[in-house]
N, C-alpha and C positions, 0 to 999 in steps of 0.2 A: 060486849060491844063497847062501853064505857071504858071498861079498864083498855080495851084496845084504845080506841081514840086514846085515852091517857099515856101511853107510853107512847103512841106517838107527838103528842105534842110537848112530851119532855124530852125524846130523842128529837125533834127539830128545834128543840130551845137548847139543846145542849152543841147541837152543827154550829147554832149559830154562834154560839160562846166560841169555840174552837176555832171558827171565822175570823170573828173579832180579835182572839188574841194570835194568829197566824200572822194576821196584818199588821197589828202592833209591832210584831218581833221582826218582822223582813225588812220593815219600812229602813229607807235607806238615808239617814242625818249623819252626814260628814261635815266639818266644818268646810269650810271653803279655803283657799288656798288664796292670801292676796298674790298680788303681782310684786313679786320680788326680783333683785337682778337674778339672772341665770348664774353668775358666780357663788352667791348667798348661798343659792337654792341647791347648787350641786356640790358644795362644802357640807351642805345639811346631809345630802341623800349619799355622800363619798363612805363606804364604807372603813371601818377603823384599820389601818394598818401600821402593825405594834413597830416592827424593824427597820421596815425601806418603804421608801414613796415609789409608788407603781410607777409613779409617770419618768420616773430616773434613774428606775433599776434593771440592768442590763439582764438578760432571760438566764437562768442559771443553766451553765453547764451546758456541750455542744447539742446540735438539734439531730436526730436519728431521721433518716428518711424511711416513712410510710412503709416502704416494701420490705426493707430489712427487721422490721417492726413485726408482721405480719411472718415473713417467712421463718423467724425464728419461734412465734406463737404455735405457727403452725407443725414446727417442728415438734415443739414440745407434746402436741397433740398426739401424734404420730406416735412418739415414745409411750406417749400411757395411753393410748388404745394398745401397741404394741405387748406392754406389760399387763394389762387384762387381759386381752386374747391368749397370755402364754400363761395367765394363772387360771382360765377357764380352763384349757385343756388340761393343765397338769396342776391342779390343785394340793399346794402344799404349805405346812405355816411356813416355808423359807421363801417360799415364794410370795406369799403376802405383805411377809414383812422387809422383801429387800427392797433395798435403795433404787432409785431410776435413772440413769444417765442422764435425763435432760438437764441443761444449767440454769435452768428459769428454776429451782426446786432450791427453796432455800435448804 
């Protein structure tokens, strides 16, 4: 019975250590941020950028629309499902290893 009592009151001295030092390590000490211009403060947080300044460089290269985007993924998709279904049925190394017509395929 003693050694009982004993290990429990070293397993509840040891919760509370583990308490203590959980609290320690969460607690939340950031420095504070004074009140700076919004200019200062978003030259601070602007990320580096080594060639062109975002704010004056034109979007490189034409923009693709959405759909053509998609319907050529799509295609691609089609082409290698198309080429596993024809290496399932007819398993052969020429078949494994040939090339695929899609042009997304570097």
């Amino acid at each position: 019975m003693v050694m009982f009592l004993m290990v429990l009151c070293l397993s509840g001295f040891g919760v509370a250590l583990m308490c203590i030092a959980f609290a320690a390590a969460a607690r939340d000490e950031q420095p504070r941020i004074e009140a700076q211009p919004v200019q200062k403060l978003a030259a601070q947080l602007a990320p580096p950028q080594f060639f062109v300044d975002g704010l004056t460089a034109p979007l490189a290269g034409p923009r693709v629309p959405l759909e053509v985007l998609l319907l050529q993924i799509e295609r691609h998709v089609r082409l290698e499902q198309a080429a596993a279904e024809s290496f399932l049925a007819f398993p052969t190394p020429a078949s494994l290893h040939s090339r695929t017509t899609s042009p997304l395929v570097h």
